[in-house]
C-alpha positions, 0 to 999 in steps of 0.5 A, a space after each residue: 547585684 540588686 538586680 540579679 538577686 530581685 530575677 532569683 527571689 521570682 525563681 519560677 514565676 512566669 507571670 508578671 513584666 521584667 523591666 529591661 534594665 532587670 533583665 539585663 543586669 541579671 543577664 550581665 550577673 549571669 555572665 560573671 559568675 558564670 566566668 568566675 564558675 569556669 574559673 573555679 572549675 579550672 583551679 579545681 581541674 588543675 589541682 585534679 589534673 583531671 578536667 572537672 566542670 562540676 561547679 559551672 554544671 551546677 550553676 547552670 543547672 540551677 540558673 536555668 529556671 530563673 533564666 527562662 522565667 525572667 525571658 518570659 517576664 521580659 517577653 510580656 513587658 513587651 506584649 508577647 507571649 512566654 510562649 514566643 521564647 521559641 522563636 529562638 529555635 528558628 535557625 539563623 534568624 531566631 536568635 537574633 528575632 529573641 534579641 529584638 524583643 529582648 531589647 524593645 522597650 516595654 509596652 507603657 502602661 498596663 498590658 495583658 500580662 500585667 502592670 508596667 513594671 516601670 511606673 510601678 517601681 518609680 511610684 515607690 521610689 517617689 515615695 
């Protein structure tokens, strides 16, 4: 929870490197509230008798942001622009093109989008 709370606070910072392990529990957080929206969404619907999808639309509405800035963070970990979150457009290969660079560990050390968020974060906790 840490995790998805640490993507929120950055709401719409694009600059800087997100960890893997950042990346991915906010990706999992995402997940779940997005099922419990889609539940809540259905209580509401039933009790409506009316299909009403308005808490999972403002979820995704607000998560947007935090979500494409959090793939750019996670794109410059690995040394690539923001600007290649647009391989995903590429049909058939972009998608899992995005994963790839999603899932590849990040460059050690200081790259040009910053310093390795990874040794930054085990200086602190050593201290």
């Amino acid at each position: 929870m840490k995790w998805y709370l640490d993507a929120l606070k950055k709401y719409a910072q694009f600059d800087g490197r997100s960890r893997r392990q950042e990346y991915w529990m906010f990706r999992l957080f995402s997940i779940l509230f997005m099922f419990a929206s889609l539940i809540i969404d259905g209580i509401i619907s039933y009790l409506a008798d009316f299909p009403l999808f308005l808490v999972t639309t403002l979820y995704c509405l607000a998560i947007i942001i935090p979500s494409i800035a959090i793939t750019i963070r996670r794109l410059h970990d690995t040394n690539n622009s923001g600007w290649m979150i647009f391989v995903a457009l590429i049909p058939f290969v972009g998608g899992i093109w995005l994963l790839v660079l999603e899932v590849t560990e990040g460059t050690h050390g200081p790259n040009e989008y910053g310093e390795d968020p990874k040794e930054i974060r085990e200086l602190i906790q050593s201290h």
